[in-house]
LUMLUM-374955 format. One line per field, with one value per residue: chain; x, y, z of N, C-alpha, C in turn. Coordinates in pm, 1 decimal, padded with zeros to 6 digits. Atoms other than C-alpha are relative to their C-alpha. Last residue first. Example, Ala and Ser with C-alpha at 12.3 -4.5 7.8 and 13.67 -1.06 7.14 Angstrom:
% LUMLUM-374955
zanu	A;A;
nx	-00082.0;00089.0;
ny	-00119.0;-00119.0;
nz	-00006.0;00000.0;
cax	01367.0;01230.0;
cay	-00106.0;-00450.0;
caz	00714.0;00780.0;
cx	-00077.0;00090.0;
cy	00109.0;00120.0;
cz	00073.0;00000.0;
//
This chain:
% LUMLUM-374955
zanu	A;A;A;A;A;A;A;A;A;A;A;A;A;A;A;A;A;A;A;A;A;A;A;A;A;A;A;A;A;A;A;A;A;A;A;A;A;A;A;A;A;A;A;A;A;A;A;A;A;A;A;A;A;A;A;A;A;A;A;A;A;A;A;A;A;A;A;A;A;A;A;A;A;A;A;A;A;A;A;A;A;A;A;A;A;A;A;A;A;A;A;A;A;A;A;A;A;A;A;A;A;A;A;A;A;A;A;
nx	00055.1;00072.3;00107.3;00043.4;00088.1;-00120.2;-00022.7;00044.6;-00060.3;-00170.1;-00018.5;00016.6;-00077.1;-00115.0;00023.5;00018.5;-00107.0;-00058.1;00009.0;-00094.8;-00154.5;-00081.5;-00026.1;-00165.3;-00015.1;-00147.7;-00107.7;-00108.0;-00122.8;00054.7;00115.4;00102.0;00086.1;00113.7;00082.6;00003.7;00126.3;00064.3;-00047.8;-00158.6;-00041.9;-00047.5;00131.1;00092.6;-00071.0;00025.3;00175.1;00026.3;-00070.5;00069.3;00085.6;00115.0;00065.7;00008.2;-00004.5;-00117.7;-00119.6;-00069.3;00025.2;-00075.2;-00088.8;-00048.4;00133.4;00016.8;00117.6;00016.7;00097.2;00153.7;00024.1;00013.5;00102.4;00106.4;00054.1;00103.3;00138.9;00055.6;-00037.5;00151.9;00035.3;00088.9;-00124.7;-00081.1;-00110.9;-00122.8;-00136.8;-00093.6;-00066.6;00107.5;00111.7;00029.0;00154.3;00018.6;-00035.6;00031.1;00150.2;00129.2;00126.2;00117.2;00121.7;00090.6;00110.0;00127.9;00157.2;00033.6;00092.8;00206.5;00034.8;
ny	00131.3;00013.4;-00031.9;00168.8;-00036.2;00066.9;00133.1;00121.9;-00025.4;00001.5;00112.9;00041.5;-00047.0;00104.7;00130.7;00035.0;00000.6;00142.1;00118.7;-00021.0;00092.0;-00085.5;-00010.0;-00019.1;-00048.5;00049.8;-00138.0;-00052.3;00082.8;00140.4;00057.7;00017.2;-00103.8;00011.1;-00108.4;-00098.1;-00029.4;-00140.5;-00064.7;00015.8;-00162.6;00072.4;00048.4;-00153.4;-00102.3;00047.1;-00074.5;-00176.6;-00055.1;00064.5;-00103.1;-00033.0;00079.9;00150.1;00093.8;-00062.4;00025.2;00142.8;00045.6;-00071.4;00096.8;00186.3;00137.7;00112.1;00159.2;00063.9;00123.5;00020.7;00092.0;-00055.7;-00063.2;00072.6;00073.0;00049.3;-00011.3;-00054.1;00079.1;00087.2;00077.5;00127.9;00091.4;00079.7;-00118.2;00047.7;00056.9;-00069.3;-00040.4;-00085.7;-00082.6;-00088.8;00048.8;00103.4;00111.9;00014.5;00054.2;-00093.9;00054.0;00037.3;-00144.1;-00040.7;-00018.6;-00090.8;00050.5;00007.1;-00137.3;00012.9;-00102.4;
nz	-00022.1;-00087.6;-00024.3;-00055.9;-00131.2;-00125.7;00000.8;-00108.1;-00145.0;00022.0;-00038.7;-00128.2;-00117.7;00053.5;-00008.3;-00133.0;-00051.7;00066.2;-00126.1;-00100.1;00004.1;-00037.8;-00156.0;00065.7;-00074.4;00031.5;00023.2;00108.6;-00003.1;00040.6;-00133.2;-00004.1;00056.2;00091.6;-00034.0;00121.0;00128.3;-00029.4;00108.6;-00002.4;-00074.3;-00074.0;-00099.1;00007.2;-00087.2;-00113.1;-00007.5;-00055.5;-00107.4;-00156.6;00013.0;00103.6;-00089.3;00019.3;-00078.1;-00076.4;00078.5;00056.4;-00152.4;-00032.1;00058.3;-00121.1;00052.7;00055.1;00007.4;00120.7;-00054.3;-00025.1;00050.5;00086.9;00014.6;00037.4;-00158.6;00003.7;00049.9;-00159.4;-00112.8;-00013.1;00147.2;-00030.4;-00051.8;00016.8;00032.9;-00108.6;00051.0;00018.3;-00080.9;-00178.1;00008.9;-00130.2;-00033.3;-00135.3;-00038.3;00129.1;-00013.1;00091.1;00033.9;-00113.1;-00003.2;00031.8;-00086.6;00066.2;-00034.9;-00165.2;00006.7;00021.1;-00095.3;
cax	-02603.9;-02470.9;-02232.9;-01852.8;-01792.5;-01505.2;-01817.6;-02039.8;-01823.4;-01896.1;-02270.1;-02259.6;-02083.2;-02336.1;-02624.6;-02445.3;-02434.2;-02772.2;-02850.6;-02626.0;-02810.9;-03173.1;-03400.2;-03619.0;-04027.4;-04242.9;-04558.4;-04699.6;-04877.0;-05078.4;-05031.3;-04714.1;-04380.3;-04248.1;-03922.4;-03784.6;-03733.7;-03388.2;-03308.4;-03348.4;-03714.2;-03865.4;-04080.5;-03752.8;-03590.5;-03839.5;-03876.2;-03499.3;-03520.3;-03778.1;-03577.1;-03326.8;-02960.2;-02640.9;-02626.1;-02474.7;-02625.8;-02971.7;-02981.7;-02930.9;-03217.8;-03412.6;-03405.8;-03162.4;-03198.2;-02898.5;-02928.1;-02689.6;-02295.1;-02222.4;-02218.4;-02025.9;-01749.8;-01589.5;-01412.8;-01095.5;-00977.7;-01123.3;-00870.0;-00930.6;-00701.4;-00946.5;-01240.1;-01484.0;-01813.2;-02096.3;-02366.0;-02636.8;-02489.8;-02236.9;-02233.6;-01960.4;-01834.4;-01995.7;-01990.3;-01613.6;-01337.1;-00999.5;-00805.3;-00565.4;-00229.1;-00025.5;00263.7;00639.0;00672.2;00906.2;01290.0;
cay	-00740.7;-00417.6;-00450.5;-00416.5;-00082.1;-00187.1;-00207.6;00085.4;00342.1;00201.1;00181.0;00551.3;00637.1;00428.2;00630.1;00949.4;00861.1;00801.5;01093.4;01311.1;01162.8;01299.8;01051.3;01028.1;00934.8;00939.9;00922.1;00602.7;00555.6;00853.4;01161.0;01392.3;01432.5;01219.0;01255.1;00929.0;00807.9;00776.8;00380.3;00169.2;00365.0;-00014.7;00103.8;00234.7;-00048.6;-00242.4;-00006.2;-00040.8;-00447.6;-00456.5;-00227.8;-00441.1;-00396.3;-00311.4;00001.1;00269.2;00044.5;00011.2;00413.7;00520.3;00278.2;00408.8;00739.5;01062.9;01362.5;01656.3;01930.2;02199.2;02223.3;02514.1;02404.7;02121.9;02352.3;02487.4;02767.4;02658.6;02428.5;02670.0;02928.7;03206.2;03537.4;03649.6;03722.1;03464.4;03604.2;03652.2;03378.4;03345.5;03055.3;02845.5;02567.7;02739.4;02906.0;03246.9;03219.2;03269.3;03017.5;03154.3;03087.1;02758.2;02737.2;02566.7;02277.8;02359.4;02174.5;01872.0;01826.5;
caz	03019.6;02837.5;02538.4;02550.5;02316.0;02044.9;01785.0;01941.9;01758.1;01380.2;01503.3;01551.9;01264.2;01043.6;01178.1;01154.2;00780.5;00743.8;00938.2;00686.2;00410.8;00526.4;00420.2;00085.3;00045.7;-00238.1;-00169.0;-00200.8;00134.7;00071.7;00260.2;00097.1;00070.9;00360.4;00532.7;00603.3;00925.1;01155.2;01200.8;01491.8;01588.1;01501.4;01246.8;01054.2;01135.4;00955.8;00675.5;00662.0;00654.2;00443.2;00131.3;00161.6;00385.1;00261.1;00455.4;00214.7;-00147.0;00049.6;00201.0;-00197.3;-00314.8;-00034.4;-00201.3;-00055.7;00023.7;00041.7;00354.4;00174.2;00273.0;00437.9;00768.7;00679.3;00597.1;00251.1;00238.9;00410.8;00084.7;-00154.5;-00023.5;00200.1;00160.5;-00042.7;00139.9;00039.3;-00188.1;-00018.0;-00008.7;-00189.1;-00408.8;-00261.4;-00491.9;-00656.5;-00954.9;-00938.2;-00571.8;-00667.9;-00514.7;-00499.4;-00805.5;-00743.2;-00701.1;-00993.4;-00849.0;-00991.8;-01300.9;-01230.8;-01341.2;
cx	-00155.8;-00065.7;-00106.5;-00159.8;-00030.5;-00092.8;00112.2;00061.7;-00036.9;00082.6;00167.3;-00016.1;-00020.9;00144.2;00106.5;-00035.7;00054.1;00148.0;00044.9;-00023.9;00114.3;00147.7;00125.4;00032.0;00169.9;00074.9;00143.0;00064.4;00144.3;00115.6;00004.6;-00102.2;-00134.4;-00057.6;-00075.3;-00094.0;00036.6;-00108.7;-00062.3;00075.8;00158.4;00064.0;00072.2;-00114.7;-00035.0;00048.2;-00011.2;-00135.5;-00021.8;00065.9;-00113.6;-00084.4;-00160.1;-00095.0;00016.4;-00001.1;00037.4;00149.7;-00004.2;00034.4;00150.7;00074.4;00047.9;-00126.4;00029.5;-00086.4;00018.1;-00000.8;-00167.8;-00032.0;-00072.1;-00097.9;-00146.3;-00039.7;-00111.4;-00132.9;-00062.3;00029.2;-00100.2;00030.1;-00039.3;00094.7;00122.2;00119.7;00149.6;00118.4;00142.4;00110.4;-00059.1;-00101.1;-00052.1;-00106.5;-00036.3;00005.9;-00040.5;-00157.9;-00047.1;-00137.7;-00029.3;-00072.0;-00120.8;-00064.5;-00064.4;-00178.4;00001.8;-00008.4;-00150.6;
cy	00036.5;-00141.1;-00053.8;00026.7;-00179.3;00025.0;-00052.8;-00148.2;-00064.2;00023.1;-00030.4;-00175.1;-00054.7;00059.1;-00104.4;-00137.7;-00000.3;00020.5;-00124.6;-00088.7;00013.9;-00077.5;00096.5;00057.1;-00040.8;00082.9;-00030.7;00066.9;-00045.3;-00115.4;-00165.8;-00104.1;-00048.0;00082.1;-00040.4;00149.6;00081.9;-00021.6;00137.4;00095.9;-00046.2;00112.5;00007.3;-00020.8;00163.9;00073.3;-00056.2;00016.0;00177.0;00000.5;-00044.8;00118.5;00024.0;-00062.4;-00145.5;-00124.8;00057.9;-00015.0;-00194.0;-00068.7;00070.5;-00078.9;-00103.4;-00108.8;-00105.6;-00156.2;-00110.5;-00124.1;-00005.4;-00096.0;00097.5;00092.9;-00071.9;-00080.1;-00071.5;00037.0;00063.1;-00077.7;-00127.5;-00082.1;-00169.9;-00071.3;-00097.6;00126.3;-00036.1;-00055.2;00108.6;00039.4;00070.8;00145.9;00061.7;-00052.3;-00129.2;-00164.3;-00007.9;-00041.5;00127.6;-00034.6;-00041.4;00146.1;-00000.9;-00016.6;00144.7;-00012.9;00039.8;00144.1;00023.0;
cz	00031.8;00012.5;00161.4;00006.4;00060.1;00135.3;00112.1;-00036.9;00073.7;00205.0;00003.3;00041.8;00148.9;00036.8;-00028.4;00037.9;00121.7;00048.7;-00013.8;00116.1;00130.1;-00008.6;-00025.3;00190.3;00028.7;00184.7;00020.5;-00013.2;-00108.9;00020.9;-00036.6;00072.2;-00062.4;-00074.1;-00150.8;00009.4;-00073.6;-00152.9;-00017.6;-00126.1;-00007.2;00107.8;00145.6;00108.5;00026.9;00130.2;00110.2;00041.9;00065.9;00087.9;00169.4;00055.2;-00066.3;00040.0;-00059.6;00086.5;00194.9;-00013.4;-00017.2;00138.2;00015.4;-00056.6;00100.4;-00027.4;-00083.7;00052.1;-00178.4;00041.0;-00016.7;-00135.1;-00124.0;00006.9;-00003.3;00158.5;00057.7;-00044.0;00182.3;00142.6;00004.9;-00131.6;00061.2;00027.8;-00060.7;00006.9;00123.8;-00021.7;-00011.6;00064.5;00068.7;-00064.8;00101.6;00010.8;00086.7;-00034.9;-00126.6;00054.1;-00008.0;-00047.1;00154.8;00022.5;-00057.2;00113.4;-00064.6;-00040.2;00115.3;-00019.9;-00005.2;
//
């Protein structure tokens, strides 16, 4: 005979990654809580944006040039600065080719 299942607590801002924000009324469980709009902005490296696309470090920079890929955001002037892309565009980006593969393409 099984255990029955164990609900969970409600989530806590104590707990969470929701910091700042007022605690959840309780009749909310984690499961409804969380939304993308509540999700922070998270940056990624180019060795992050490699492993999602599969594709070198010249490629992206190319595509990048090219306006086929969304730019990094740059902290600071010099051509070194370190520079990290918005993961969610990345992802969009690789949604939106995913939907142009049953698309017939323009002559």
């Amino acid at each position: 005979m099984h255990a029955p299942l164990r609900t969970l607590p409600p989530v806590t801002t104590a707990s969470s990654r929701l910091d700042g924000l007022p605690p959840p009324p309780a009749s909310i469980s984690a499961v409804q809580l969380i939304t993308a709009e509540d999700v922070p902005v998270r940056l990624i490296a180019i060795k992050a944006v490699k492993v999602m696309l599969g594709f070198s470090d010249a490629t992206i920079h190319a595509m990048v040039a090219a306006g086929k890929l969304p730019a990094p955001i740059k902290f600071g002037v010099s051509r070194r600065a370190a520079a990290r892309w918005i993961e969610q565009e990345i992802v969009e980006f690789v949604a939106a080719k995913a939907a142009e593969r049953g698309q017939p393409r323009a002559a």
